[in-house]
N, C-alpha and C positions, 0 to 999 in steps of 0.2 A: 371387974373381970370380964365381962359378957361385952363390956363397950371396948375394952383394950385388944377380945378377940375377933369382934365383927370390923374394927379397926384393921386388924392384920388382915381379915380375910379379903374387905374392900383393897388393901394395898396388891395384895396377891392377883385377884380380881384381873385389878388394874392393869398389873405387868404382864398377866398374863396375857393379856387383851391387843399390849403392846407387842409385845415378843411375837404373838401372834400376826397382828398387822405388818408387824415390819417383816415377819418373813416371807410375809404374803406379797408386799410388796417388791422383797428380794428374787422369792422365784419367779414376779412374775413380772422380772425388769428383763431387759438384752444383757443383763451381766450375771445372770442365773449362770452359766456356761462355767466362766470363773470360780463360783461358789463350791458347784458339785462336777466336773470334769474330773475324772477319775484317774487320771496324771498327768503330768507334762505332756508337751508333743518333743516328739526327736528333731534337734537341728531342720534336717531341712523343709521340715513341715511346718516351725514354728510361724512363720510371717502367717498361717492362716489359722490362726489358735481362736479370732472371731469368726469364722466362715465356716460354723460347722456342716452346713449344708453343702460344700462343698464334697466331703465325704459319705453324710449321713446320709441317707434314703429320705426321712421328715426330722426337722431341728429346727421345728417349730418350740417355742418357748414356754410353755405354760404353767399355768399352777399344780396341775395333776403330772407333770412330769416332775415337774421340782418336788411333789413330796414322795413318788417313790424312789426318787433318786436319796431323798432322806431315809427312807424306807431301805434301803440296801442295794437295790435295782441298779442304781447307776444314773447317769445321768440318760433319760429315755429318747437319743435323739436318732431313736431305727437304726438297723441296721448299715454298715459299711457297702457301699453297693459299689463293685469290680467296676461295671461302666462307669464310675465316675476316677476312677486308676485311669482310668488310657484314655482320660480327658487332655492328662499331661504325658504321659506314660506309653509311648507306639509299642506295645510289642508282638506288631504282626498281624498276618490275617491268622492265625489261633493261639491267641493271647491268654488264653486258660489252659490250652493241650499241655501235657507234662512236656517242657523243656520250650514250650511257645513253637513247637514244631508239628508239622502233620502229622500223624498215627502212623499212615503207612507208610513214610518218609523214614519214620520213625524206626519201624520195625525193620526195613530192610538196614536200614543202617547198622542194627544191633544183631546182625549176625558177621560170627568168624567169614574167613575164605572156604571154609571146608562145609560152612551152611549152618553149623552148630550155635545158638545162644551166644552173643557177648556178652548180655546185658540179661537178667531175668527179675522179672516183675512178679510180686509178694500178693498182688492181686489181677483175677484175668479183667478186669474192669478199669484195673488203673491207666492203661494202656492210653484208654479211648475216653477217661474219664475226664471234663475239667474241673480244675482243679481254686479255687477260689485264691484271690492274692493274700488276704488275711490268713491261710495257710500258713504262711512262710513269715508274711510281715505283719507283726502287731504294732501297736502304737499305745500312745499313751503310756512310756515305761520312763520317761525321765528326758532330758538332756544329757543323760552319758549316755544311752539304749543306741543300738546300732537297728535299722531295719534291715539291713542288708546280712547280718549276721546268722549263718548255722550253724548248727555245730555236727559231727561227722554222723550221731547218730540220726541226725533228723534226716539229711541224706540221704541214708541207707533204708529208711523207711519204707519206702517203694520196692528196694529191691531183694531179693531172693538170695542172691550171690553176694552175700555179705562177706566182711573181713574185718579182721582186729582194727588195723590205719595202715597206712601209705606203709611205715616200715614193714610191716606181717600182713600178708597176706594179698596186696595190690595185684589183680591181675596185670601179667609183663607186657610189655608197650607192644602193641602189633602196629607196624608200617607206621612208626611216628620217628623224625618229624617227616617223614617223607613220603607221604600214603601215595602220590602218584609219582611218574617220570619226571626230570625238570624238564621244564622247558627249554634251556638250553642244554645243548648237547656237551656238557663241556664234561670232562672225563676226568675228576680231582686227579683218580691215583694214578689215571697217565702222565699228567701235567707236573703231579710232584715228583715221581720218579722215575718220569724219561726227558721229559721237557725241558725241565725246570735244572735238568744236570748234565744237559747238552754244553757241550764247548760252545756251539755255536749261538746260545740264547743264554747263557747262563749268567751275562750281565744286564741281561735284560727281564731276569725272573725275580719276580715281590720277592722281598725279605719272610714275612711272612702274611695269615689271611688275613691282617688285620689294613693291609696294600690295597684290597681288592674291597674288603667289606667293612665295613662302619654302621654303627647302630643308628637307626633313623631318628628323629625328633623326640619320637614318646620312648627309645630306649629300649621298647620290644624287639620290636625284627630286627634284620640287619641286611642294610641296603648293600646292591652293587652298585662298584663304578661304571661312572659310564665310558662307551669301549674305547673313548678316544684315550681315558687315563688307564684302563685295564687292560685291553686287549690290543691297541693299532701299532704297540711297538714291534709284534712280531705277526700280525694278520692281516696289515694295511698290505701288501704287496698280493698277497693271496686274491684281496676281494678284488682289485684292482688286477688281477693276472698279469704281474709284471713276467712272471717267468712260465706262463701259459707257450707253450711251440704252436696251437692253432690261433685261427681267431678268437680275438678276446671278446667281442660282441656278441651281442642276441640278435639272430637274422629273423628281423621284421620282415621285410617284403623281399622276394626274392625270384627270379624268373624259375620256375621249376626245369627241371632237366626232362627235356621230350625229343623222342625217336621222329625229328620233324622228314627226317628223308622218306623214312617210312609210310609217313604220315600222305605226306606228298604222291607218294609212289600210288598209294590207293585211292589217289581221285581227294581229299582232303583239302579244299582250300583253306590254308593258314594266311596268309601275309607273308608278313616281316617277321621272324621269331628267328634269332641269332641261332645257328647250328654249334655256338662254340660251348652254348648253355649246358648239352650232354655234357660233354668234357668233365664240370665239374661234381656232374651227377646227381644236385640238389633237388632232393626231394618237396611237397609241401608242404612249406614251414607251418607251425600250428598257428599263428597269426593269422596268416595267407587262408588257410582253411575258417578260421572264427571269419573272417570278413568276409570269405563268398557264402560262408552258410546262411548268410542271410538272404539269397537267391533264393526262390519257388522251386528253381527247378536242383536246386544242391544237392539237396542229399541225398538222391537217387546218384546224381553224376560222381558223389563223391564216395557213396559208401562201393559203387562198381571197380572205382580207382584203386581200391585197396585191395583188390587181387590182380592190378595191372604193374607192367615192369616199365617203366612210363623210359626207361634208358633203350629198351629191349622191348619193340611192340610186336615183333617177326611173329611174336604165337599169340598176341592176341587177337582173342573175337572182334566182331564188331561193335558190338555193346563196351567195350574197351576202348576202340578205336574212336569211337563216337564221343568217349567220356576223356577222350585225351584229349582230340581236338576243341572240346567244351573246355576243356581246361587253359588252354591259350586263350581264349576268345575271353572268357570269364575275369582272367587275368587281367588281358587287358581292360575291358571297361572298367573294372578297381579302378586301376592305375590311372585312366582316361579320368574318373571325376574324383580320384582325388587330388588331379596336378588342377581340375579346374574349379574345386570347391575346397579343397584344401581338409584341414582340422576336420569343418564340421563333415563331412564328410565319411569319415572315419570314427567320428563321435556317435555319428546316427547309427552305425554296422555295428558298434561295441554295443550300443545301446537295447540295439533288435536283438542280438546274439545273447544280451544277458538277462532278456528281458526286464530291463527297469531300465528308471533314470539313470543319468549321471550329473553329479555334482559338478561347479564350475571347480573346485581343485579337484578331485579326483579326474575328471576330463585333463585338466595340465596336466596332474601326473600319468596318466596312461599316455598322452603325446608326447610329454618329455620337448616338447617346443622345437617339434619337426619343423624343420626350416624348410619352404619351398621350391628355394634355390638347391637344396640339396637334393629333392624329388625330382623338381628340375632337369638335373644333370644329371640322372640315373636314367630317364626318361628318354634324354636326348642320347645317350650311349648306348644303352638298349634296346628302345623302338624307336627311331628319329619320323616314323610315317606314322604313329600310333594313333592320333585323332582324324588322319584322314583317310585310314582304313578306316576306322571305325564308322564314320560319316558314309562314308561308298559302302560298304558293307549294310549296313542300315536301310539306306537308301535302295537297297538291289542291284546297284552299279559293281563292273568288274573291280577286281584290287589292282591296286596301281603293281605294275610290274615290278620282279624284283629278280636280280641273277643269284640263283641257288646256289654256293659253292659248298667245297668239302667243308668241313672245318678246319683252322689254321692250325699247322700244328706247335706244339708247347716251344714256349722260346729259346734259344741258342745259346752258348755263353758270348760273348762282347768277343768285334772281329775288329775293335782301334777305334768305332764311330765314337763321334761325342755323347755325353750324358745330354738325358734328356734334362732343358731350364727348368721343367715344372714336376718333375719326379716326386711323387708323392703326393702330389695335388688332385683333389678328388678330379678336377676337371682337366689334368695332365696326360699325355701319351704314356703308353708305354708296352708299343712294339704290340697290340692286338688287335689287329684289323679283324672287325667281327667277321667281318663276310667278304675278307680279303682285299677291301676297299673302305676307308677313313671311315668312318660316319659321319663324320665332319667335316670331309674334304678331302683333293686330293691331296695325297704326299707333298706335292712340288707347292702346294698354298698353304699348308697348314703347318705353323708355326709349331706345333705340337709333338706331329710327330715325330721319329726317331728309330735309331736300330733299339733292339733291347739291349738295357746296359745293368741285367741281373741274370743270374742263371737260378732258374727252380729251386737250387738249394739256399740261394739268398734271397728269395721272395718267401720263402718258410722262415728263414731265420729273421725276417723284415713284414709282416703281415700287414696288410693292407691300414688293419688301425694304428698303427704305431704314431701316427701324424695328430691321433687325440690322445695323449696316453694320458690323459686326465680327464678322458669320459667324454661319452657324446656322439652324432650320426657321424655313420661315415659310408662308404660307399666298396665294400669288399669285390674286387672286380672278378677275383680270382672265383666265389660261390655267386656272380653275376645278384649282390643282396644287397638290401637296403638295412645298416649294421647299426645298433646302438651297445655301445661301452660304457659298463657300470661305471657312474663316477664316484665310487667309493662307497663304505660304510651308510646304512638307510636308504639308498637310494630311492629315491620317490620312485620311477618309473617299472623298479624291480619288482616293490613292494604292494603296489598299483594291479599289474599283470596279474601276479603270483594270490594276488586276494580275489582280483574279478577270476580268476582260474578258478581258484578253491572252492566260490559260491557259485557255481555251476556242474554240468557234466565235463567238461572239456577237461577229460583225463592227460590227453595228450598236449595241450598248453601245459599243465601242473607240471607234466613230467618234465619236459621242456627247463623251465624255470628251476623246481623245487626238487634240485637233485645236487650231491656234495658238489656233484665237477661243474656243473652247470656257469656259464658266466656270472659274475660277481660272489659264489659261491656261499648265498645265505643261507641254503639250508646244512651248510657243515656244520652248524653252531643252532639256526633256530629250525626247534622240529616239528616235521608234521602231526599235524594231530585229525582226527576225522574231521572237522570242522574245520581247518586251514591251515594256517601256520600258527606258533606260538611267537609272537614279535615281544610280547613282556618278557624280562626274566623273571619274573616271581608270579604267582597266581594274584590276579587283579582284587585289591580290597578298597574298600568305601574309601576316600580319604576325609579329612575336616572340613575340605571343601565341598564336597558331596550334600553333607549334612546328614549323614547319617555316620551311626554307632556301630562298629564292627564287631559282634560278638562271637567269637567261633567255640566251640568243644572247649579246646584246651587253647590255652593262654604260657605265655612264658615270656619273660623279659632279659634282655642278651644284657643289657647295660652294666647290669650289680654284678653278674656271674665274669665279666670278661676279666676284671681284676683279681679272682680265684681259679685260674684256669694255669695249670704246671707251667712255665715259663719257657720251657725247652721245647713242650709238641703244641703249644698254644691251643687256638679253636681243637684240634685235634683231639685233646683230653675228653672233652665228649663226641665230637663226631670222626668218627673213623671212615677212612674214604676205601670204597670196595673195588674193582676189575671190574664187576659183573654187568652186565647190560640187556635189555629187552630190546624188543622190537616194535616199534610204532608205524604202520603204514609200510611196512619194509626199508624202512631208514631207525637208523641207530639212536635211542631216546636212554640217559643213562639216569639211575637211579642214585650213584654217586657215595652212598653212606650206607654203614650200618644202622640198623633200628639202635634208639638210646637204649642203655641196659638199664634197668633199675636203680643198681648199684652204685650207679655213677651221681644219681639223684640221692638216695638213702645217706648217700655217706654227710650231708649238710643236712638234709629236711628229715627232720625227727623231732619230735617232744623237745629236748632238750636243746636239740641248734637251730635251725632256721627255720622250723614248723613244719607240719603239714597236712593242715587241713584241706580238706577238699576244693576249700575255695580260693586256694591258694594257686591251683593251675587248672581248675575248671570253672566255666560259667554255668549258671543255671537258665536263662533265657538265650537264645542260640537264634542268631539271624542279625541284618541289617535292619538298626529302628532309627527313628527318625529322637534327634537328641531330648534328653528331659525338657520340659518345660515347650517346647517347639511354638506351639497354641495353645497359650494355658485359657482357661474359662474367662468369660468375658468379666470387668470386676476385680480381676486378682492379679498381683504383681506375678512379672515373670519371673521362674526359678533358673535360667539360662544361665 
């Protein structure tokens, strides 16, 4: 009996000894992990189910962890540490603040328009608190465990202003979707119900918005077309000023209109400056001013001009007087280097005037590919003496004489003379002897000239640019200007201007340009904004080419919804187009829609039909991140 129990006790002993060793040697193998890991990993964590160090703080392996993980403890491989989250994980420069957003970014955002609360927070700490990722995301719950999953109450945790769910009690949408102006000026409910039922466009109006807008790639937003398929059937004539009565160009360079008798009468040596230039009465152009202001002596001469009548100098002082005759002389040297340096020229004065560089495209697009022979000929029609006054002048020598006359007066109707061969040609006659003699020759030698064979009313009805009516320089004789004609939709050179304007003071360039009637007329449709113009139609987001993750507030996808939308008022069933309109810069910015009602959502997202939970049209982390996996740890497969 005594030898059959020391027997058992030896066997027990034994196994004991083994059960022992071998679990000694289990915890304190690299596959402890596996034994005591306290659950699965979720999907996309699985590929690093060896790598606990990856998450853990210390998963070091040992004996004394392995037994109080037997012990009930867990497996002891430290704490989850957040810095090792946004190893893969960008969310932001404050990647723990509630919402991955700044505090005070924060706070103003969570108030109404009237200053009151949107949003109220359950703790005054939670505000400015951060907040740890294990918060939100546990692990180790299986391979069906979502980490991304809340539920409505976890949510509301934070906040004060609690509610039953989406159906009871949601506070109503303020300024969504359209919390600011569009950017395009386009006026829905003028367009459906004046425009769009015009005799005169009405076989040219979309069927309906489904013509104009289409869901983008991922199904969310929904894109426009672009204008050549949405808009050029009934606004290609507009930008192009087919049916404009004045000039359709932007007067670049232009001789300004000056009281040169006047001028003259008071002891004023001028030169050669055509007396016919009054006539048209051209003041100077905002270009003309941006290129002399880069003169020393400018803006004294020029801010004096702008209490002078430069038509009408009978009552000005001499401080006027002085700053007129600067104004000729200023003039010309412009004109003097840029016939003899051309482009750059005119590159260097944009450049001073805006203080910075210019790019080699942005320089094309601000010259628009002035042609020299065009300068040329404006040169040779309006100062044919201009570089050799300038040279005498310089030098301290007299000016080369000139015989003063009146000015010629406006032309006749047609007395039977022939039409002029070159009619219409920038470097063509037509019947306006500046200074009552050719500038190019006499009458009896020059092939050119001619009686006039238009009368005033058919040079209005004929303007000078009609000869590029597809855009381009041209030579306005009649405002004595050096003209560029939009050539349609984007124009580079419009677009060019209208930006160097914006990022500067040059109010009067902007105005110029970025007004409804203005040549090429882009600000009818895109609107000012303080910082320039809006050239997008939509507010600019990340795309997949970027490489980052756009995560805004509220989220919504057009795709699923288009096919449940009433068939009769289409897009309409949810958004309704309003009249009403603000004011951006003192140009028209329209707001376009009613805010969504509730109702309009409720009647699908509920418990029982389409859900709705919170996370169903809000994000929790709010910003531009850089995609999962981007840089993952050195060691570990990408999650990309």
């Amino acid at each position: 009996m005594n030898r059959a129990r020391r027997r058992r006790r030896k066997f027990a002993a034994w196994g004991a000894a083994t059960v022992i060793g071998l679990s000694l040697l289990a915890l304190a193998s690299p596959w402890t992990p596996q034994f005591v890991m306290p659950g699965e990993l979720s999907p996309p964590h699985a590929t690093l189910a060896d790598r606990c160090d990856l998450c853990h703080t210390d998963a070091t392996h040992t004996v004394a962890r392995g037994f109080r993980a037997l012990g009930g403890a867990g497996f002891a491989a430290g704490p989850v540490s957040d810095n090792h989250c946004l190893a893969c994980h960008d969310r932001g420069s404050r990647p723990f603040a509630p919402h991955s957003v700044d505090p005070e970014t924060l706070t103003v955002r969570d108030l109404r328009a009237d200053g009151s609360p949107l949003v109220e927070f359950a703790h005054a700490y939670t505000q400015r608190a951060d907040l740890s990722c294990v918060t939100c995301h546990r692990e180790h719950r299986g391979e069906e465990s979502s980490l991304t999953h809340l539920s409505d109450d976890q949510c509301q945790t934070c906040h004060v202003q609690r509610f039953g769910s989406f159906t009871s009690g949601h506070p109503a949408f303020e300024r969504y979707p359209f919390p600011d102006p569009q950017r395009i000026a386009f006026d829905h409910d003028r367009h459906f119900n004046v425009h769009f039922t015009d005799a005169d466009f009405i076989d040219r109006a979309p069927g309906d918005c489904r013509a104009c807008h289409v869901p983008d790639s991922s199904g969310h937003d929904m894109t426009v077309g672009s204008y050549e398929h949405t808009c050029a059937a009934c606004h290609a004539d507009d930008i192009r000023g087919v049916a404009r009565a004045t000039d359709r160009g932007v007067p670049f360079l232009a001789l300004p209109a000056v009281d040169v008798v006047t001028l003259r009468a008071r002891g004023f040596e001028l030169g050669h400056w055509p007396a016919d230039a009054r006539i048209a009465e051209t003041g100077i152009t905002p270009f003309l001013a941006l290129l002399l202001s880069t003169r020393t002596d400018a803006a004294t001469q020029l801010a004096t001009l702008d209490d002078v009548d430069l038509v009408d100098l009978g009552n000005a002082d001499e401080a006027g007087m002085q700053a007129a005759a600067w104004l000729t002389w200023a003039t010309r040297d412009l004109l003097d280097d840029i016939a003899q340096r051309g482009h750059i020229a005119i590159a260097e004065r944009v450049e001073s005037a805006l203080h910075r560089s210019l790019s080699a495209d942005e320089t094309a697009a601000l010259l628009a590919g002035l042609p020299g022979d065009t300068l040329a000929a404006a040169i040779d029609r309006w100062l044919p003496d201009l570089h050799e006054e300038l040279e005498a002048r310089r030098a301290g020598l007299p000016l080369p004489a000139h015989d003063h006359v009146a000015p010629t007066p406006p032309p006749t109707a047609p007395t039977g003379t022939s039409d002029d061969d070159l009619e219409g040609d920038l470097l063509g006659g037509g019947g306006d002897d500046l200074l009552g003699d050719d500038l190019l020759g006499n009458d009896e030698g020059d092939p050119f000239a001619s009686t006039p064979s238009t009368t005033p009313a058919d040079q209005a009805s004929h303007p000078d640019d009609s000869w590029v009516a597809f855009g381009g320089w041209h030579l306005a004789d009649a405002s004595w200007g050096l003209h560029y004609r939009p050539v349609g939709h984007a124009d580079p050179f419009m677009r060019a201007w209208i930006d160097a304007a914006a990022s500067t003071s040059r109010t009067a360039l902007l105005d110029a340009l970025a007004t409804p009637d203005a040549p090429g007329a882009c600000i009818k449709c895109h609107t000012r904004t303080p910082r320039g113009v809006a050239w997008r139609t939509g507010h600019a987001r990340p795309t997949s080419a970027s490489g980052l993750d756009h995560r805004p507030w509220t989220r919504f996808s057009h795709a699923p919804h288009l096919t449940m939308v009433d068939s009769a008022d289409g897009c309409r069933t949810c958004h309704v187009p309003i009249a009403s309109t603000t004011r951006v810069d003192g140009l028209h910015a329209v707001h376009g829609f009613e805010n969504i009602q509730l109702n309009q959502c409720t009647s699908c997202h509920h418990p029982e039909g389409a859900g709705s939970s919170c996370l169903q049209c809000h994000n929790y982390h709010v910003g531009d991140f850089s995609r999962v996996g981007a840089a993952p740890l050195p060691g570990t497969p990408s999650t990309r």
